[in-house]
C-alpha positions in Angstrom: 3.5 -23.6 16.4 2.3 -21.5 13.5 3.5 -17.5 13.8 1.6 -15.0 11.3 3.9 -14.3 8.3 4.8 -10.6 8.2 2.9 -7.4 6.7 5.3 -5.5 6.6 6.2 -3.7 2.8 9.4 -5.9 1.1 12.6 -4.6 2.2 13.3 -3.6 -1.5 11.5 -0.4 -1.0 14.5 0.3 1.5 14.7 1.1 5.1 14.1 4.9 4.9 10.3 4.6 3.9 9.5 1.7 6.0 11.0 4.1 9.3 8.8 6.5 7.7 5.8 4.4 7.8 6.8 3.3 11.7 6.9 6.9 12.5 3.6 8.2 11.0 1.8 4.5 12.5 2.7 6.2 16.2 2.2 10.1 15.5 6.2 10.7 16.3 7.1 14.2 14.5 11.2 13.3 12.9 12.1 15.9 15.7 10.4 13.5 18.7 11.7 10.6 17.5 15.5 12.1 17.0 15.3 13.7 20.4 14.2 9.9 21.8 17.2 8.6 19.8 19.5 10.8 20.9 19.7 12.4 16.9 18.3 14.9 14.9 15.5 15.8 13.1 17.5 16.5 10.0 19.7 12.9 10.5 16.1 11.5 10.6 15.0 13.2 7.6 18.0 11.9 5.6 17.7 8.7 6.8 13.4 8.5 6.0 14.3 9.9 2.2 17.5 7.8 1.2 19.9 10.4 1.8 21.6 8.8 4.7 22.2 5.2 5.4 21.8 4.4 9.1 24.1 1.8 11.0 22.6 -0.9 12.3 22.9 0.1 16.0 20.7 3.0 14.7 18.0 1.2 13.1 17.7 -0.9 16.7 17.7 2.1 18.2 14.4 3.7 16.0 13.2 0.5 16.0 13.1 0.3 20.2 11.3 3.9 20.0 9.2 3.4 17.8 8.2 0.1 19.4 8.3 -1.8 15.9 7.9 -5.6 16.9 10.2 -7.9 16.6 9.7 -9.8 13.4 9.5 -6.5 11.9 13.0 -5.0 13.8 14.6 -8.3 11.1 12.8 -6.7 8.4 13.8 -3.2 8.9 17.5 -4.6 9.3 17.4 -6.4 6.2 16.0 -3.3 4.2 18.8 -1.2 5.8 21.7 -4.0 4.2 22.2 -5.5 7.6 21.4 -9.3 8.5 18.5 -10.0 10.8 19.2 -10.0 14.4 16.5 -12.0 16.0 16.0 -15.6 15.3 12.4 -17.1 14.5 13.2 -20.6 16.8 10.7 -22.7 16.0 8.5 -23.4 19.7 9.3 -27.0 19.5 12.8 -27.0 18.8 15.0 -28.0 21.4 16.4 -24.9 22.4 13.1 -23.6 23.5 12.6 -27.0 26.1 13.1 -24.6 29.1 10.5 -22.0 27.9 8.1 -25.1 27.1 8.5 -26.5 29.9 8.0 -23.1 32.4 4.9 -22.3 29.8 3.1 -25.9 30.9 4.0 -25.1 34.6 2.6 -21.9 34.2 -0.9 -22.6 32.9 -1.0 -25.9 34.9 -0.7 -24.2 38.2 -3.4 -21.5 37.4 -6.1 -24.2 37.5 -8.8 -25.3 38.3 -9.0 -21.7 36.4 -8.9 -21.5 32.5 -5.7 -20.3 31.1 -4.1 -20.9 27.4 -0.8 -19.4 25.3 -1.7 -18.1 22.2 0.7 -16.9 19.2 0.5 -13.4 16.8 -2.4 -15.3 15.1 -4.2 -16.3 18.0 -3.9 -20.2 17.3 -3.7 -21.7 20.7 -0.3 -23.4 20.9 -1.0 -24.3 25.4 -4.1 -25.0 27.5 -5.0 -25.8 31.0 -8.1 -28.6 31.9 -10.2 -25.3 32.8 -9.6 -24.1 29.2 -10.9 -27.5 28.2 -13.7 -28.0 30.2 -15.5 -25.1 28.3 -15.2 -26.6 25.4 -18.5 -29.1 25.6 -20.9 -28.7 22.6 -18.3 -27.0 20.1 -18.3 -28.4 16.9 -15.5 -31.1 16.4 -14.3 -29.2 13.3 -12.9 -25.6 15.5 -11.3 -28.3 17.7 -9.0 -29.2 14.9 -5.9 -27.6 15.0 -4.4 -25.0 14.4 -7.4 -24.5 17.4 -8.0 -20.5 16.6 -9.2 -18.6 20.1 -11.0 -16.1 18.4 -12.7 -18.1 15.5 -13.4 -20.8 18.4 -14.9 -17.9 20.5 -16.9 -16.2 18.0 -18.0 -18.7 15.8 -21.7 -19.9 16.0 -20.6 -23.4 16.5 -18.3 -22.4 18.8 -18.5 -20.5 22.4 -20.8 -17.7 20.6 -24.4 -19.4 21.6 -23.0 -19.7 25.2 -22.0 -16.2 25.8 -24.8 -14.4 27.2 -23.1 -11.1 26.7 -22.0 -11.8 23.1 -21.8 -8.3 22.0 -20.1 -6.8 24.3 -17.7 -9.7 24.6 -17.6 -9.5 20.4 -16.2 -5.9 20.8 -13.7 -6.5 23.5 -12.3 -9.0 21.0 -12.3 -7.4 17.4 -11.2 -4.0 19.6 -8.3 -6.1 21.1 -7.4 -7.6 17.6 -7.2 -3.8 15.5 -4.9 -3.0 18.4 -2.7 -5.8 17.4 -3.3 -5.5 13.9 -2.0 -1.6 14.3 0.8 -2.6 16.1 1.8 -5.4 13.6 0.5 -4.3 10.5 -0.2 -7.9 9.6 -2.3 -9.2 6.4 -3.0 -12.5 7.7 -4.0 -11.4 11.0 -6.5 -8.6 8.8 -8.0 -11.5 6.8 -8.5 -13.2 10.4 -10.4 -10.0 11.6 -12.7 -9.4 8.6 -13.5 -13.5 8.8 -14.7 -13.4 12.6 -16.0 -10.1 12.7 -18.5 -11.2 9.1 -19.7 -13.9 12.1 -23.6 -13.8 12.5 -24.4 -11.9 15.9 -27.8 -12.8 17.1 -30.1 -9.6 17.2 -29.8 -9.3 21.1 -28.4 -11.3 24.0 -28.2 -11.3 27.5 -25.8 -8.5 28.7 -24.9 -7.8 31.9 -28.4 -8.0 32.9 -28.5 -11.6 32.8 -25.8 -11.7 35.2 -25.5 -15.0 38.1 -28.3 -13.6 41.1 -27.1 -11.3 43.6 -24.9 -8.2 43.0 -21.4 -8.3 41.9 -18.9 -5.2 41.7 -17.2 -5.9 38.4 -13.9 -5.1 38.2 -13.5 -5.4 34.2 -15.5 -6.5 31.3 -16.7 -10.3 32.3 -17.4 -13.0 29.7 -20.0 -14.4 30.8 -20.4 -18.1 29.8 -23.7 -20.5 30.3 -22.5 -24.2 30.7 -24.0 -26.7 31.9 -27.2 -24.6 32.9 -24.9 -22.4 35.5 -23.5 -18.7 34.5 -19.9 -18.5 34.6 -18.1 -15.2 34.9 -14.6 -14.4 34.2 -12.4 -11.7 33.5 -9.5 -11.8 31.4 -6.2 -10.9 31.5 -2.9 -10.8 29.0 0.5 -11.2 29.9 3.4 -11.3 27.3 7.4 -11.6 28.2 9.7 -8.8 28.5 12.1 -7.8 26.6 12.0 -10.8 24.1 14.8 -11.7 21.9 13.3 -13.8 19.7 10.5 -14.0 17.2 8.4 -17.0 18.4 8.9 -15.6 22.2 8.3 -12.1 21.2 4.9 -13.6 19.8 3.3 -15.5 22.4 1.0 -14.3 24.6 -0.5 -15.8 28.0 -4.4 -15.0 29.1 -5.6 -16.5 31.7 -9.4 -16.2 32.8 -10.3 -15.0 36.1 -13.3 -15.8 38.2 -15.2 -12.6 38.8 -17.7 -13.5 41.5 -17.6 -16.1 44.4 -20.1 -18.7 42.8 -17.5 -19.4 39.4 -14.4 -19.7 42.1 -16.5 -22.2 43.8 -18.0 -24.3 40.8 -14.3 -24.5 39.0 -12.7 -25.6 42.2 -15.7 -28.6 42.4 -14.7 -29.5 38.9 -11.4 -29.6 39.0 -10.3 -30.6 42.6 
């Protein structure tokens, strides 16, 4: 599995400016966050300039508030003098069997519908047959790994030609990743944005117009996906585990695609039977 190396500043410019940084990221005034860590403004303060050095229950405890991520909870520890807390395990090491094991079961049982587990750089690391099966006509070189979803999605050799509503779909995506990119302050996954979003976009596609016959109440954005001279439709959703207490784990992320109208239920099911 590859995990995207951290963003985050070095831990030499010490833990009170990288709190700092945390703070202003979310729009948390010092007296907010103190009153959400049980502290005060001016303890804050002191801690944010130098002037106080904060135990390590205390950094946790900013850390949880401030909803820093996980790889970035180790570095904030190791700026404050205090050893990291959460381990980076490797996903095939043997201590992660059972969460291998429960991930296959997992996006196994979903099909005949698509579903995949992706890590923080969105390099598919699990898929289904229904992930699979979409994959006719890509060019053999996205199918290498690391196998990127995005790149793979939004490439013109890739899905891209398929996707009838490519710009809309394009959004969803690049929207999704700033969110993450926010959240984790990442310079790989930055260099992975500006890469997919420089992707040629054909001057107009399909849209929702060009949706299968017959009227559908959509529930969410769909993809919608030509293959094999049929319009597919699906909706996606992201689920990621709770309260994770370790790097990898903290990273991973399952999306499974949903059928949005009766006709893409039906063909999947035919396929996949």
């Amino acid at each position: 599995m590859t995990t995207a190396p951290s963003g985050t500043a070095p831990a030499a410019e010490g833990v009170g400016p990288l709190l700092r940084a945390w703070r202003e990221q979310r729009r948390i005034s010092q007296l907010e966050l103190a009153l959400r860590a049980d502290s005060s403004a001016r303890h804050i303060s002191f801690i944010e300039t130098g002037r106080s050095r904060p135990s390590e229950e205390m950094v946790l405890r900013l850390a949880e508030h401030l909803d820093v991520p996980v790889r970035e909870r180790n570095a904030l520890l190791l700026a404050a003098g205090y050893a990291p807390r959460f381990p980076h395990t490797p996903l095939d090491d043997p201590a992660l069997e059972v969460l291998r094991d429960g991930i296959e079961r997992l996006i196994g049982g979903f099909e005949p519908y698509p579903a995949l587990v992706v890590d923080a750089m969105y390099d598919v690391v699990a898929a289904n047959r229904g992930v699979t099966m979409l994959f006719d006509g890509i060019s053999p070189a996205l199918l290498e790994p690391p196998l990127n979803a995005v790149r793979l999605t939004l490439h013109p050799q890739g899905l891209a030609p398929r996707i009838l509503n490519l710009r809309q779909w394009r959004g969803h995506l690049l929207e999704q990743m700033e969110r993450q990119i926010a959240l984790r302050r990442s310079a790989p996954l930055r260099a992975l944005y500006e890469e997919v979003a420089a992707f040629p976009v054909p001057e107009a596609d399909g849209g929702i117009a060009e949706e299968p016959q017959g009227p559908v109440a959509y529930f969410a954005l769909p993809m919608l996906l030509e293959h094999e001279g049929r319009t597919l439709s699906f909706v996606s959703s992201i689920s990621t585990f709770n309260t994770p207490m370790d790097v990898t784990v903290a990273e991973l992320a399952v999306e499974t695609l949903l059928p949005a109208d009766p006709a893409t239920a039906k063909y999947l099911q035919s396929r996949l039977s």
